[in-house]
C-alpha positions as CSV (number, residue, x, y, z in Angstrom):
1,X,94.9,241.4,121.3
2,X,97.0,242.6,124.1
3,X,95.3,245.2,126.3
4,X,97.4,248.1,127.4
5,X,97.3,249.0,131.2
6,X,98.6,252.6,131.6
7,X,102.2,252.8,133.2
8,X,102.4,255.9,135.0
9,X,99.2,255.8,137.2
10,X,99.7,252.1,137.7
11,X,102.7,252.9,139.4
12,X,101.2,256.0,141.2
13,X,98.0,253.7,142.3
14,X,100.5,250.8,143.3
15,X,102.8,253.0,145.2
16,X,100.0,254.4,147.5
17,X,98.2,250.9,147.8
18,X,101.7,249.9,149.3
19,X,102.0,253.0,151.6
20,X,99.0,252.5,152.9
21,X,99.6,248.9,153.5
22,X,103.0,250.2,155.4
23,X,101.1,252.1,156.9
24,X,98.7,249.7,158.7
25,X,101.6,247.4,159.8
26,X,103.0,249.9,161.1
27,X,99.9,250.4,163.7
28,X,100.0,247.2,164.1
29,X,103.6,247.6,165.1
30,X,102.3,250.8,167.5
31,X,99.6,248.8,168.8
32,X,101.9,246.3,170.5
33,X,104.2,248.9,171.8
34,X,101.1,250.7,173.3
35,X,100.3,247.5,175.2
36,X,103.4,247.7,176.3
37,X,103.5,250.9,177.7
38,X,99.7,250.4,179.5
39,X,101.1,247.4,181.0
40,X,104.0,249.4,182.1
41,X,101.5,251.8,183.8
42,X,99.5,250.0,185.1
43,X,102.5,248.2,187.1
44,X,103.6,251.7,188.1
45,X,100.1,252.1,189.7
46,X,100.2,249.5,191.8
47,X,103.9,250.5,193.2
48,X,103.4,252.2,196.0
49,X,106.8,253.6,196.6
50,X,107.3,257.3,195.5
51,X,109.5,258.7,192.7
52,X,111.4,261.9,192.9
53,X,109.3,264.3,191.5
54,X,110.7,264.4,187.3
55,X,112.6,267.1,186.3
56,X,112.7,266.2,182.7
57,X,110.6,264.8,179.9
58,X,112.3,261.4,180.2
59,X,112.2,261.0,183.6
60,X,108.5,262.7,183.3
61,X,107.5,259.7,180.9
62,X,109.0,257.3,183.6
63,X,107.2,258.5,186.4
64,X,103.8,258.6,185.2
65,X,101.2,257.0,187.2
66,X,103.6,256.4,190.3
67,X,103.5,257.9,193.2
68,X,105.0,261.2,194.1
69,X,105.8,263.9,196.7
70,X,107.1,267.7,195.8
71,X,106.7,270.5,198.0
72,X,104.8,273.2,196.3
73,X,107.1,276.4,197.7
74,X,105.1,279.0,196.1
75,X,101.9,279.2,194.1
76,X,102.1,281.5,191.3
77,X,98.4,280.7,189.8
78,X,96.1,278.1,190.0
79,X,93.5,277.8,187.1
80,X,90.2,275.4,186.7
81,X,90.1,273.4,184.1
82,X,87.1,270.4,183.4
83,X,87.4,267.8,185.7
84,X,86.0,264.8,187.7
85,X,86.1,264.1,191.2
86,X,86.7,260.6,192.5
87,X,82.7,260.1,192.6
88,X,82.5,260.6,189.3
89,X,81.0,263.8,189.3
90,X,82.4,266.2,186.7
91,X,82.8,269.7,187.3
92,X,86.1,271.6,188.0
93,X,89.9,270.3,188.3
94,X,91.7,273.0,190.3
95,X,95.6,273.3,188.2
96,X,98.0,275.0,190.7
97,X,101.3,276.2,189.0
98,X,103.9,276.1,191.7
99,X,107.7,277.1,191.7
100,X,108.9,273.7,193.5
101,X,112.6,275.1,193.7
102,X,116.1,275.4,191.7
103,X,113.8,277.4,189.2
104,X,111.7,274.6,188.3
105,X,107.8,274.6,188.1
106,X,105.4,272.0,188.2
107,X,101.5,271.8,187.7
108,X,99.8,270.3,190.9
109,X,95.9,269.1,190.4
110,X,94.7,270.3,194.1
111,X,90.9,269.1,193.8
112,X,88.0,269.4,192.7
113,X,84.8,271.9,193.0
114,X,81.7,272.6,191.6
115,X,81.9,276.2,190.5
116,X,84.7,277.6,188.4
117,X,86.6,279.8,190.8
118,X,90.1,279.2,191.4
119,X,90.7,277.8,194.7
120,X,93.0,279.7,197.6
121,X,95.4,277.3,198.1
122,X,98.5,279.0,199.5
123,X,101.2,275.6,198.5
124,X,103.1,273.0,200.4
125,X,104.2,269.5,200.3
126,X,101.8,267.8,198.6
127,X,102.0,263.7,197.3
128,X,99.9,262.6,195.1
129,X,100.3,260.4,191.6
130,X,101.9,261.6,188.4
131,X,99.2,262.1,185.5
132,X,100.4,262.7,182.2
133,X,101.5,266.6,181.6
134,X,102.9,266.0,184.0
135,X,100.9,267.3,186.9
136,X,100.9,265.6,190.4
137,X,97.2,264.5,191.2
138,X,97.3,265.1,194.8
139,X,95.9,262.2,197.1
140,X,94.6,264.8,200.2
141,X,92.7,268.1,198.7
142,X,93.0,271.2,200.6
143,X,90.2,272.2,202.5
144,X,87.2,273.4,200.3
145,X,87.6,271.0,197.7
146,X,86.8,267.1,197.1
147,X,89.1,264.6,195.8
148,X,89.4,264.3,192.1
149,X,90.1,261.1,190.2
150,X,92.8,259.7,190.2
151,X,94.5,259.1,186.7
152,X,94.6,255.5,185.4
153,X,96.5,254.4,182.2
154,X,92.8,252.6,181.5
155,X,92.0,256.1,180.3
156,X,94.3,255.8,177.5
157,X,92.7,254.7,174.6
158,X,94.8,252.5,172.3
159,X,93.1,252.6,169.0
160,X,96.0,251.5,166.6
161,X,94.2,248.0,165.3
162,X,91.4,250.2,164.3
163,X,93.7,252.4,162.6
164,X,95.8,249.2,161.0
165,X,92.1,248.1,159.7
166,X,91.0,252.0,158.3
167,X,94.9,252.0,156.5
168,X,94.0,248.5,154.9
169,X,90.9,249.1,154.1
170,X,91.5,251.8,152.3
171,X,94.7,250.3,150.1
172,X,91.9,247.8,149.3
173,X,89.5,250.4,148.1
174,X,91.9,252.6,146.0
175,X,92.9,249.0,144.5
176,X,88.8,248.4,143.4
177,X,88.7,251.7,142.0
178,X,91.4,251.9,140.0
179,X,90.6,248.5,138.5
180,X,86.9,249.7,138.0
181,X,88.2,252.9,136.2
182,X,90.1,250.7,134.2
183,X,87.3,248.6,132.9
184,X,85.5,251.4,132.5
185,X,88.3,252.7,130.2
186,X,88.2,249.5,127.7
187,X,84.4,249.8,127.3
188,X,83.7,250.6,123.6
């Protein structure tokens, strides 16, 4: 007696089960090329020459965590957002938005403060090290406000063989199920 195993959601259950298993070797693919990259940072932060300060994405994603200079030649706002100093403390990140010449702007993290209020920071050259956004974490605070922390590519979680694991586990559950449901099926 031959059993019968239906075609079309064998195919359909077979066809995810093999995404999904594409799927976790492909984080296991990301995984290396995020070690990559924190290594990459990490090198960067221990450079201590300064980059000119990026003027595009590309030259942004190069320039992270090195150091950098830009002078800040007006401030047209400067906003708190949650923050930590370089104690540890967490509180408020002070986010200047400054026109830094030839039209361009560029987000410059002045410090850090307890309270909320926007600090009065009237711009400058400032030199600091480049945090993903990119903003410029400056080094020296203006007066009024303590030194935050300094961005580290440790900070960067790189969670990809977790991922690869979920994306295999769960070819290997929709593989149980199916074959359950199909025992199920053949029960008189």
């Amino acid at each position: 007696m031959i059993r019968k195993v239906p075609i079309i959601p064998t195919i359909i259950v077979l066809a995810a089960v093999g995404t999904m298993i594409a799927l976790g070797f492909w984080q296991l693919d990301r995984r290396a090329q995020k070690e990559a990259l924190l290594a990459r940072y990490a090198e960067a932060q221990a450079t201590s020459a300064a980059v000119a300060w990026p003027g595009n994405e590309a030259a942004a994603e190069r320039a992270l965590f090195h150091h950098a200079r830009l002078d800040c030649e007006r401030v047209l706002s400067v906003t708190p957002r949650a923050g930590t100093s370089v104690d540890g403390r967490k509180g408020w990140a002070n986010i200047a938005r400054c026109a830094i010449g030839g039209g361009a702007e560029a987000d410059v993290a002045i410090g850090w403060s307890v309270e909320p209020e926007p600090a009065a920071w009237q711009g400058g050259p400032v030199e600091g090290i480049v945090a993903p956004g990119p903003r410029l974490v400056v080094g020296q605070p203006p007066a009024g406000l303590a030194q935050l922390a300094a961005p580290d590519p440790a900070d960067i979680p790189n969670n990809h063989l977790a991922y690869a694991g979920q994306w295999f586990f769960f070819a290997l559950t929709a593989l149980v199920i199916y074959v359950l449901a199909l025992r199920r099926k053949r029960r008189p």
